[in-house]
N, C-alpha and C positions, 0 to 999 in steps of 0.2 A: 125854576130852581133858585131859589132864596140865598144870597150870599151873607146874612145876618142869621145865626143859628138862635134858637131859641132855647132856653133853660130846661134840662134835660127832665123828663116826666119821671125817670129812677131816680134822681139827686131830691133828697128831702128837702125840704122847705128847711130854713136855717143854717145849709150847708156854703161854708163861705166859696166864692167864685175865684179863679184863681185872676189875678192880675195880667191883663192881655197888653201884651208888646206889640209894636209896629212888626210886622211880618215882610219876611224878605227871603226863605225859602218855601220851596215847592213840595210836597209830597203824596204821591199816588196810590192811596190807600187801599188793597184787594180786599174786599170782605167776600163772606160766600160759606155755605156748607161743607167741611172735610169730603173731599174727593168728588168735588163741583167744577174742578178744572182750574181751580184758583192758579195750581201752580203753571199749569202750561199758560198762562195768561201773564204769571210775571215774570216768567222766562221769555215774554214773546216782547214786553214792554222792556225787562231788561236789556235784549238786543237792539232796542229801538234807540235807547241812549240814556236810559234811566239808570241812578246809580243802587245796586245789590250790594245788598248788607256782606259787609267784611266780615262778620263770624256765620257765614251761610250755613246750612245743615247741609249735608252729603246726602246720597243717595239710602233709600231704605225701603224695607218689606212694602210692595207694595207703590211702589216709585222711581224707579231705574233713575229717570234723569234727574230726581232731587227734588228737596220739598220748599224749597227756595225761602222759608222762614231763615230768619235771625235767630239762631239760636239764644242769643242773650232776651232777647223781646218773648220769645217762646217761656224760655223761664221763667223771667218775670210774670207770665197771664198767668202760668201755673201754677204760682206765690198767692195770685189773688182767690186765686179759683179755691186754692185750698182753706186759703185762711178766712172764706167765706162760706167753709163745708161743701164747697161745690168742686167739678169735675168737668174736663171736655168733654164727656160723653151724660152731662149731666143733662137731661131735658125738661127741669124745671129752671122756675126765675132766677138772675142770679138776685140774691139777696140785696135789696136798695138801703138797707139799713149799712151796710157795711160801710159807705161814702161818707157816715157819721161818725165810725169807731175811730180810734187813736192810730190801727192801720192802715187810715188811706194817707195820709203825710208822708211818712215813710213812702209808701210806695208808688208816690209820686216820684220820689229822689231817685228808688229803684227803675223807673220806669224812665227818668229822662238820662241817667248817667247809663242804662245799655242802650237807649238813642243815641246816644253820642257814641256810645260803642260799635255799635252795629254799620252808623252811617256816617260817622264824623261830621264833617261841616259840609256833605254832597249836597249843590243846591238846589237838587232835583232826586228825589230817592224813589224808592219801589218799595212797601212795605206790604209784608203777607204776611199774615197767619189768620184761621179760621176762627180762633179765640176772642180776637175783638170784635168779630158780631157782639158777643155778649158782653165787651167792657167798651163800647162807643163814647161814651158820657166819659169814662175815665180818661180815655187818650184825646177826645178833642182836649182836655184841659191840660195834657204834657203838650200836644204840639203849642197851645196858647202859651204855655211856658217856655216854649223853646223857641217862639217865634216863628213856626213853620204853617203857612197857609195848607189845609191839608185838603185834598179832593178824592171822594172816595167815588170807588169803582163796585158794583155789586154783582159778582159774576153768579150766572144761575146755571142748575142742571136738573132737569128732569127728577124728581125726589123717588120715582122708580128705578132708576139707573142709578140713584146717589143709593138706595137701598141697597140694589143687588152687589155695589163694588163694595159696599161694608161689610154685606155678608160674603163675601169670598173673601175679602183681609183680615175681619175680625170675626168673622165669626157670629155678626149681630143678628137680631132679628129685625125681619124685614119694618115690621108695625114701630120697634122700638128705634130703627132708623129715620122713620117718618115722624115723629114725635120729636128729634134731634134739628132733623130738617125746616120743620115748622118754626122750631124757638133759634136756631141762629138766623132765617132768612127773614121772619115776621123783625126779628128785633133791629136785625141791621137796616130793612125798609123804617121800620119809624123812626129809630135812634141820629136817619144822616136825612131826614125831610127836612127841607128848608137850607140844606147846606149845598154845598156844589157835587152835583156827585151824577152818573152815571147807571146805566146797568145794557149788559150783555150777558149775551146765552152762551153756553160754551160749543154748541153745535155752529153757532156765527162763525167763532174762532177759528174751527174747523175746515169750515166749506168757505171762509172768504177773510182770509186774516189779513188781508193790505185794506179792505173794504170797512172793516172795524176797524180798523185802529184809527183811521181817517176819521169818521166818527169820532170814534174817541176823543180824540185829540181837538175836535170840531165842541164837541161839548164839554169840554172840560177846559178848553183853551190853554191846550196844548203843544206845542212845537218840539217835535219829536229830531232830538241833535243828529241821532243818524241813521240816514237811508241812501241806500246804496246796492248796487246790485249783487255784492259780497255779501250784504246783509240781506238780502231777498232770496239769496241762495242758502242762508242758515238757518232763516227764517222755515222754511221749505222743506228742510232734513229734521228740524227739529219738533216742528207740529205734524210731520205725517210720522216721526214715531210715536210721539203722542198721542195719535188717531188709535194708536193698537190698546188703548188704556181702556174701551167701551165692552164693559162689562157682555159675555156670551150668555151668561144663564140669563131664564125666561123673569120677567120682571116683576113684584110681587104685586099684590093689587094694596095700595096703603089709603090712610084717611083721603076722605070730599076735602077737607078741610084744607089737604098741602096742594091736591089737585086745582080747586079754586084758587088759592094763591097761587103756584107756578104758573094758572095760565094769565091770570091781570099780569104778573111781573115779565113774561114772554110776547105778550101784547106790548107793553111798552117796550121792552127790548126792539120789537120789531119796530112801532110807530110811536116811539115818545110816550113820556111820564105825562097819564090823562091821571088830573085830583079829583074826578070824580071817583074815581074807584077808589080812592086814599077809606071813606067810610068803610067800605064790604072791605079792606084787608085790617080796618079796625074793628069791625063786626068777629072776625075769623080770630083777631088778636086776642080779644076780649074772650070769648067763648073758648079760645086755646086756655088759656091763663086760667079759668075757671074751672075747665079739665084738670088741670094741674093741678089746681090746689086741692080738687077731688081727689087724683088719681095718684096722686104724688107718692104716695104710703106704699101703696099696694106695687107700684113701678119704680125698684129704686135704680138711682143711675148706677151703670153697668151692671146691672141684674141678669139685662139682656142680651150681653156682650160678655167676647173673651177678651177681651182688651185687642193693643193697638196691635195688630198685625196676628193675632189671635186663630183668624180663619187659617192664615196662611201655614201658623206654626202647628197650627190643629193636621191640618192638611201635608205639611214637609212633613209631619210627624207621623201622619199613615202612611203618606207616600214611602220612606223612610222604612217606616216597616215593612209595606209589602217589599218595597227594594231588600232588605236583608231578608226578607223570608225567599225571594225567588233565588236571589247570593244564597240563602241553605240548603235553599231545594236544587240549588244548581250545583253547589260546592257537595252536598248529600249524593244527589245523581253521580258527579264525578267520583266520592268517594267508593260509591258502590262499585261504578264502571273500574275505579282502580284495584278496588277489591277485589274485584271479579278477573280483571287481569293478570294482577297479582295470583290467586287462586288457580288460575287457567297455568301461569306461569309455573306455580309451586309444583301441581299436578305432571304439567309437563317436566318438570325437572324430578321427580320422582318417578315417573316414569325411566326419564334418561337415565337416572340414578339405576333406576331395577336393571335397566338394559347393560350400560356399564356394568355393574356389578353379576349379571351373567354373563356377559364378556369375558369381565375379569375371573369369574371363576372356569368358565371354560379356558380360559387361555391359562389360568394355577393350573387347571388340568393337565393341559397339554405341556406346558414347562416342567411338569412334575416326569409325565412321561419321557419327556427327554430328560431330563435330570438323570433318571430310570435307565434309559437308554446309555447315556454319558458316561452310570456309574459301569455297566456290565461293557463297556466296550472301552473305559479305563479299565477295570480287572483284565480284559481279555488283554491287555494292551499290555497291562502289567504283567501277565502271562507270558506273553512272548517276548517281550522286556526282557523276564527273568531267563526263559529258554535262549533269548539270544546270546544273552551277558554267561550262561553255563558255555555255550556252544564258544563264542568268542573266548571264554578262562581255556577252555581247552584248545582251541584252534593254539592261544599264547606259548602253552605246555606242549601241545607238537612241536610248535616255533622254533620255541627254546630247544627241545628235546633233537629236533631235524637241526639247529646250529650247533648243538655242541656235537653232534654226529659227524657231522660235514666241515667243520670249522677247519680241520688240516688240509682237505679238498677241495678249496673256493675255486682253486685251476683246474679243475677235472673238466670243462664245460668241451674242449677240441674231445678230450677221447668217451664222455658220452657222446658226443655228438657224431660222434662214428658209430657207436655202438645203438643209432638208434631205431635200427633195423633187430634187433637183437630185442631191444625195451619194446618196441613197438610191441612185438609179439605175444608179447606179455601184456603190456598194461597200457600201448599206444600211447604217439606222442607227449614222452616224460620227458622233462629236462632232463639233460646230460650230466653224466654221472649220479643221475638220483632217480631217476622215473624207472621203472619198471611194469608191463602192460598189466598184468594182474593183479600188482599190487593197486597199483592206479583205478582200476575199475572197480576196487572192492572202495578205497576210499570216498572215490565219489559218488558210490553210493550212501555212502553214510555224510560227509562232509565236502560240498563242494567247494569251499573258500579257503583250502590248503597251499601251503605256501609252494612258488611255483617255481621255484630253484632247486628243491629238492626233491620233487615230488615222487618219485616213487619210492625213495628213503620214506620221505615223510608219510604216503600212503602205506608202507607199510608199518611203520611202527605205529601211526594210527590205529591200522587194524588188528594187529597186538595187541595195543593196550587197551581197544574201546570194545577188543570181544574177548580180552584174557580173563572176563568173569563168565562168558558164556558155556563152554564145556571146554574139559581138559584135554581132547583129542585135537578140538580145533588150537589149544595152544600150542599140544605140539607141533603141531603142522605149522602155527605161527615160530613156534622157534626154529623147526628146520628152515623154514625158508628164511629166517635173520640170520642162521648161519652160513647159507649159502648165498645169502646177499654180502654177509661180510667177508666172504671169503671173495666174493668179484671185489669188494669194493678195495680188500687188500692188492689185489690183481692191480684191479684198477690204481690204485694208488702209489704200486709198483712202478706200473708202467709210465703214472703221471710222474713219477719222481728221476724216472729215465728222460720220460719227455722233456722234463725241467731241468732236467741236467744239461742233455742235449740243445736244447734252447737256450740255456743260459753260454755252453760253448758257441754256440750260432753267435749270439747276442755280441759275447764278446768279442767274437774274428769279425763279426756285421761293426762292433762299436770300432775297432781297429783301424777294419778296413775305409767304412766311412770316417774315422781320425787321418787314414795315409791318403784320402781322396779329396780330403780338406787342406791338407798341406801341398798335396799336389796340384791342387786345383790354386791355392793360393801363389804357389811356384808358379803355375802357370800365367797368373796374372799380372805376377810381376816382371816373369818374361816376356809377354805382350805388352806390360809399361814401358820394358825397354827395349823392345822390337820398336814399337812405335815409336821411342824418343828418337832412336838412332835412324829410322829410318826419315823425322821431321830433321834429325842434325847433316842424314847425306841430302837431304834435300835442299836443304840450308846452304850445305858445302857445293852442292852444284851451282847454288844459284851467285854463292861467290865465285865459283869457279869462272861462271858465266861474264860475272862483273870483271874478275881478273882478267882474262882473256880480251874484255872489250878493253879494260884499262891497259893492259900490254899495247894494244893497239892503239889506243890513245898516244902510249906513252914513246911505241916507236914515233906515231906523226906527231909527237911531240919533239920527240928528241931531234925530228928531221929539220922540225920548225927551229928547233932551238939552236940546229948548227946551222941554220939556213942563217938568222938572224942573228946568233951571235956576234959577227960581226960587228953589226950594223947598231946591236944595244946592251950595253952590258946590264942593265937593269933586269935581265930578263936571268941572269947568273941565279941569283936568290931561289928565283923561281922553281929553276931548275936542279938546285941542291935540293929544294925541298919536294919537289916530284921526287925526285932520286931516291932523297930516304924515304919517300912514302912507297914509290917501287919495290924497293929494298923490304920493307915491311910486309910489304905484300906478297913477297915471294916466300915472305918466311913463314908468313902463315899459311902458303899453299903446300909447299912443302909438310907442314906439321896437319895441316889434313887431311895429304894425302899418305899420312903418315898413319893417322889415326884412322883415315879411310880401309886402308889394308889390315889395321887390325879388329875393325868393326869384323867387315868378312869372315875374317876368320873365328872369332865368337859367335858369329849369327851361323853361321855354319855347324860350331857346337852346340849352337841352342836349337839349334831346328832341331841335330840330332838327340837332346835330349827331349825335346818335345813330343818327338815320332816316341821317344823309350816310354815317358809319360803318358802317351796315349794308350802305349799297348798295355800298361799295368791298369790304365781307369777302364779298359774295357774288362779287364779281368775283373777287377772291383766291381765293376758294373752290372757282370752276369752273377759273382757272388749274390751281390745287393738283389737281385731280380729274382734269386732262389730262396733268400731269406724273405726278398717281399712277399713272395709265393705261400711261406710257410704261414708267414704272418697274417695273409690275407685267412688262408684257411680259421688259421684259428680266433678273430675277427668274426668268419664266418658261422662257427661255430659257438662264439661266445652272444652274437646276436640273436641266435636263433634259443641259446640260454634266454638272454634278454625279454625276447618276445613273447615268451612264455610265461618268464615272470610276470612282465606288464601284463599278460591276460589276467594271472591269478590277481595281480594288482588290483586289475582293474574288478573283477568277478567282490574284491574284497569294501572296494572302495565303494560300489553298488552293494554291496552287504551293509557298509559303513554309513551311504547315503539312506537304505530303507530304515536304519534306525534313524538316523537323524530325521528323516520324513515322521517315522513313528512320534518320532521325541516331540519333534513338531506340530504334529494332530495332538499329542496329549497337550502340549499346552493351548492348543488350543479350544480340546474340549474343556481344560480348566476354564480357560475363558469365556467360552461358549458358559459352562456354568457358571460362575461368576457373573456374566452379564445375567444370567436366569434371576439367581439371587437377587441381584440389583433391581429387576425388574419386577422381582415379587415383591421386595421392599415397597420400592415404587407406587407401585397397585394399591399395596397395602398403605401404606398413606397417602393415594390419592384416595382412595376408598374410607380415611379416616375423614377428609378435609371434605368430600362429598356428604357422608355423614353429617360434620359439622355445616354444613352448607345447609342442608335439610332441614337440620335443626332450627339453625338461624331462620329459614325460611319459615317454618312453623308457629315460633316467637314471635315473628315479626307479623304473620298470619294470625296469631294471637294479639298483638298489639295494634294492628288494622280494626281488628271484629269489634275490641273494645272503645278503640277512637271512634270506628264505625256506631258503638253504640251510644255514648257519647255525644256525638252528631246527629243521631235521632232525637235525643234525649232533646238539646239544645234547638232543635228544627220544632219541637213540639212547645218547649218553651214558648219559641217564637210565632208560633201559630195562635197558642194559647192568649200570648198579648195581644198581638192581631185580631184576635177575635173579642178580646175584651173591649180595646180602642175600637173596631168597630160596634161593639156594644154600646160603648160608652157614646160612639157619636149621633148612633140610632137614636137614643134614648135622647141624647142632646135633641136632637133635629126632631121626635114627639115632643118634647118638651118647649122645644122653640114653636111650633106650631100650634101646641095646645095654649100658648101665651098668646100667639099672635092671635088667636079664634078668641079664647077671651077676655082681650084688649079690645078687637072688634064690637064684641057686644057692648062691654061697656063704655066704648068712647060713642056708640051709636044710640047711647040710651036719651031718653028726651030731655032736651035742654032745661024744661020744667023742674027736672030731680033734682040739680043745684041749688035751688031753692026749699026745699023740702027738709026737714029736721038730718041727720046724718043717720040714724039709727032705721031709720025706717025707710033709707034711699039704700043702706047694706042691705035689707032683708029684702027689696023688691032687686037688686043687683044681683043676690043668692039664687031670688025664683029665678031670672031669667036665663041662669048658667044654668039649674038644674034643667029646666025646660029645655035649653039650646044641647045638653044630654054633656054638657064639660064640667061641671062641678055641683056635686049635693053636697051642702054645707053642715046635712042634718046625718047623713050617712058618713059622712066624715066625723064627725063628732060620734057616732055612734062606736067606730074603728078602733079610735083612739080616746081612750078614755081619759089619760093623762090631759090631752088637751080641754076633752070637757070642761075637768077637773079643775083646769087651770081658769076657764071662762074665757079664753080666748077666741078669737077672730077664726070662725074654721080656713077661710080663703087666706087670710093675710099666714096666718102660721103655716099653711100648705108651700104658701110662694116662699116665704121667710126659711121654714127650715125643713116640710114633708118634702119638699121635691129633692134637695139634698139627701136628707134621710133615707130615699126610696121608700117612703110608706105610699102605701096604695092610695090609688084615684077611684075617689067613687062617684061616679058618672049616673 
């Protein structure tokens, strides 16, 4: 390997050389085919210690871990490629005339100022991108400018496998990927001979990456700044998910031409660069190049291709669609299944609805029937309402009529109540002075709630007046017997006024006598105050008596002491003056009690015997009081046995009094009872509104389902409808990619001889051999489309150019 490069075979004759600097950086140049492994290869030297461009490219369709180019160095091939009419995906020459226009100066400048961009002053860099295969000749003269000793690496992949991962990212054809593969690996083999430079397979990389690099670094004389077993473990995670990048579909069959080449440049991969094979890949170069400038017209770049990431976006893009068509057909599914539940549901609530609503109308039934019931059993209520309220006005009108009767009589109750063997007979137990047996029996027949003070008055005049419209026989008979009632009751009234007279004298000799039994009683008391006082003052006087008597004694064996010792002290003189007058006192108050003692005696003697005279008048008093108790008990007796009677009729009244208020009571309560009815039919009736509306709502909404529902068909078909175009459209792509690659096959297989041959006359044997191989009649094509005749055009090139766009027909 030649460290002296030699004058680039693109660079015209007369193109000036650039000015070579003393060299004092390093840089490890990746050349290689788009998706040849370039990038896991400068990610693997990047970890090694090599410096990665500062403007890196991020991750993209088709490369999870990155595509490890410079984004500024990418730009700039792009600037040339264009302004050279060419393309990365272009697989003819790049144009050698270009290194002469007025735009390679400039973009020299372009090309060393995103060097300095990319890599600053690193004196070891990593430089990838696939683009300088085809501008080699350009960048050795930036790194000569820059001063960077440059050694390139040529990494290789299988042109089958670099096929098929194009056709899954872009969309290529598999022929038109081989044809790609040829013009950057042929170019970068001859563009770096003679310079320093390497090659590796990307499957090496794979199955023995500590094994390469050694190597590497072995022929390229390189010292790799770091290794380390942190780095052998990154090394490790990094290229075994790179290993997932080997395309699965089946591999396409492509030119002799790249298979010949891949396998000399895999040979040397394995065992070193032999120059005898250098001829046979310039054999292959040459006869490539001569294709090209054949085939160039009829193959233009990206013809073949959807661009970069094309397959994949082709592919998210069906995928995509079947994903929302199975989302319609699933969201469609759901809507039905909710439609259907919903429907289930409505059904069912219409249903509920009919059952509530015969409910509710048998239950208005039966409320009505009671209603029905309420009212006839208020009228009957109010019936006896009114009969009781007549019965009661008139009970009021005896009332009144039996008090103003009886009103002079209230004291008659002792002499009916004698008389009530007499009433009995008649009209059985009537109160006294008013009951009468037959009268009473007829009353209660007719009215039992008569007042019971008077009752046989009141049962009679009752029965006067409640049959004096019945015949006039029975009124006389009622009037005899009111005159012979009034005529007892005058008796009676006689007698009670005798009574009352009598009583009243009783009352007053009883008020009298208990007056002279109160003062004598009170005499007595105060004779006993002074019984007792006098009898605590002789007790008193005894017990002075007693004192005196001991003091006499004292005062004789005083007096005997005081003459015994007189004598002997006269100091005892005093003593005995004043004994003397206390003697002296002492006798005179014995004297004066027994004074008052003899006339106590003789008072207590007149008080006893007024006491004996006292007793005998309270005994008299006493049997008085015990003859008037007597009377009084009677009539007491008598007046209760009134009483007792009343309180029956009382009570008879008050049970009269309690069944209306019971009555009054069920009526308001059947008011309430209907009132609540009412309430309840309300009720009914607007739940049975709001049910209704409920229904409705369900129905609308049941309406507004069927429509969304239709809607969503509507929309599902849509989306079938593109689904089936996109798959149309990719069918036809993939006949179309096919029916190219079948005839690119024929004619890259035509004999090397027709290059040489006039061009007119290599179209028409090019035309037989499509028609023969049954892919394209040139003459039945022209036959189709008359315009094209018309025109004198190319029947093949106008089919590739604009028939296959157009969809005009293939005539085979």
């Amino acid at each position: 390997m030649s460290s002296s490069p030699p004058p680039s075979q693109f660079l015209p004759q007369g193109t000036a050389q650039p000015e070579i600097r003393p060299q004092n950086r390093r840089g490890l140049i990746i050349l290689g085919m788009h998706r040849s492994g370039t990038s896991a290869l400068a990610g693997t030297l990047g970890k090694l210690g090599g410096a990665m461009p500062l403007d890196l490219m991020g991750a993209g369709i088709g490369n999870d871990k990155g595509h490890w180019e410079p984004a500024g160095i990418v730009a700039v091939n792009d600037r040339i490629l264009e302004s050279a009419g060419s393309h990365w995906e272009d697989w003819d020459r790049f144009n050698p005339d270009w290194y002469a226009s007025a735009l390679y100066p400039p973009a020299l400048e372009d090309a060393r100022t995103a060097l300095r961009t990319s890599f600053a002053d690193a004196p070891f860099f990593i430089m990838k991108d696939p683009r300088v295969c085809r501008l080699v000749p350009f960048w050795t003269n930036v790194f000569a400018l820059e001063s960077i000793d440059p050694a390139f690496l040529l990494c290789l992949r299988h042109p089958a496998q670099v096929a098929a991962s194009l056709a899954k990212r872009d969309g290529m054809e598999p022929g038109y990927a081989g044809l790609l593969w040829l013009r950057h690996t042929l170019e970068a083999e001859v563009e770096t001979r003679g310079r320093k430079r390497t090659i590796c397979d990307f499957d090496q990389l794979l199955g023995n990456w500590s094994g390469l690099v050694k190597r590497l670094g072995s022929d390229l004389g390189v010292i790799w700044p770091r290794r380390s077993a942190q780095m052998r473990h990154e090394m490790d995670q990094f290229l075994s998910s790179s290993s997932s990048i080997r395309p699965s579909i089946a591999m396409p069959v492509v030119m002799p031409w790249a298979i010949e080449a891949y396998t000399i440049l895999r040979r040397w991969a394995e065992q070193g660069e032999d120059r005898a094979d250098h001829a046979k890949l310039d054999a292959i170069f040459q006869q490539f190049n001569s294709a090209s400038d054949a085939f160039s017209d009829l193959i233009l770049p990206g013809s073949r291709s959807l661009g970069a990431g094309g397959g994949h976006a082709l592919r998210d893009e069906l995928e995509n669609m079947r994903a929302a068509l199975a989302a319609a057909t699933e969201e469609r599914e759901n809507t039905v299944r909710h439609l259907q539940d919903q429907i289930r549901d409505a059904v069912e609530a219409r249903e509920n609805v009919s059952t509530v609503l015969s409910d509710r109308d048998a239950h208005i039934a039966a409320l009505h029937g009671e209603m029905e019931g309420l009212r006839q059993r208020e009228a009957a209520h109010a019936q006896t309402q009114a009969e009781r309220d007549s019965v009661m006005a008139r009970l009021g009108e005896l009332e009144a009529e039996l008090h103003a009767a009886t009103h002079s009589s209230a004291d008659m109750a002792s002499i009916l109540s004698d008389r009530d063997a007499h009433i009995a007979a008649l009209h059985g137990e009537m109160e006294a002075l008013r009951q009468r047996e037959d009268v009473h029996a007829q009353m209660q027949a007719e009215r039992d709630s008569v007042m019971a003070r008077m009752e046989e008055l009141a049962a009679e005049l009752h029965t006067a007046t409640h049959s004096s419209a019945d015949t006039a026989a029975s009124l006389a008979m009622r009037d005899a017997q009111v005159a012979i009632l009034q005529t007892e009751l005058e008796k009676a009234q006689s007698g009670l006024a005798d009574m009352q007279l009598r009583n009243e004298h009783n009352a007053e000799a009883a008020r009298q006598s208990a007056h002279q039994i109160a003062m004598l009683e009170n005499r007595l008391r105060q004779r006993d105050e002074e019984i007792e006082q006098t009898c605590r003052e002789r007790d008193e006087a005894r017990k002075e008596a007693t004192q005196l008597e001991v003091v006499q004694a004292r005062l004789k064996k005083a007096r005997a002491d005081i003459f015994e010792i007189a004598a002997d002290r006269r100091e005892y003189q005093v003593a005995a003056e004043r004994a003397e007058r206390a003697v002296q006192n002492l006798e005179r108050r014995l004297h004066g009690e027994q004074a008052a003692r003899a006339s106590s005696s003789s008072a207590l003697s007149a008080t006893r015997a007024r006491i004996a005279d006292l007793m005998a008048e309270l005994d008299q008093a006493r049997q008085d009081m015990e003859e008037l108790l007597a009377d009084k008990d009677a009539l007491l007796h008598a007046k209760q046995r009134a009483h007792a009677h009343m309180a029956a009729l009382e009570t008879q009244l008050k049970s009269a009094r309690g069944q209306a208020a019971r009555d009054e009571t069920e009526k308001q309560e059947l008011k309430a009872a209907l009132s609540r009815a009412e309430t309840d039919i309300a009720s009914l009736y607007d739940e049975t509104a709001t049910i209704n509306q409920q229904r409705a709502d369900a129905e609308a909404r049941y309406a507004r389902l069927s429509h969304d529902h239709h809607h969503q068909d509507e929309h599902v078909q849509k989306l079938v409808q593109k689904l089936l175009v996109a798959e149309e459209r990719f069918a036809t792509h993939d006949n179309h990619a096919k029916w190219l690659h079948q005839v690119n096959s024929v004619l890259i297989d035509s004999p090397r001889w027709w290059s040489f041959i006039p061009s007119g006359w290599r179209r028409r044997r090019q035309l037989e051999r499509l028609k023969e191989s049954g892919l394209f009649d040139g003459r039945a094509y022209l036959a189709l489309n008359h315009d094209v005749a018309a025109a004198g055009a190319d029947p093949l090139r106008h089919y590739l150019d604009h028939g296959m766009a157009e969809g005009r027909q293939l005539p085979r």
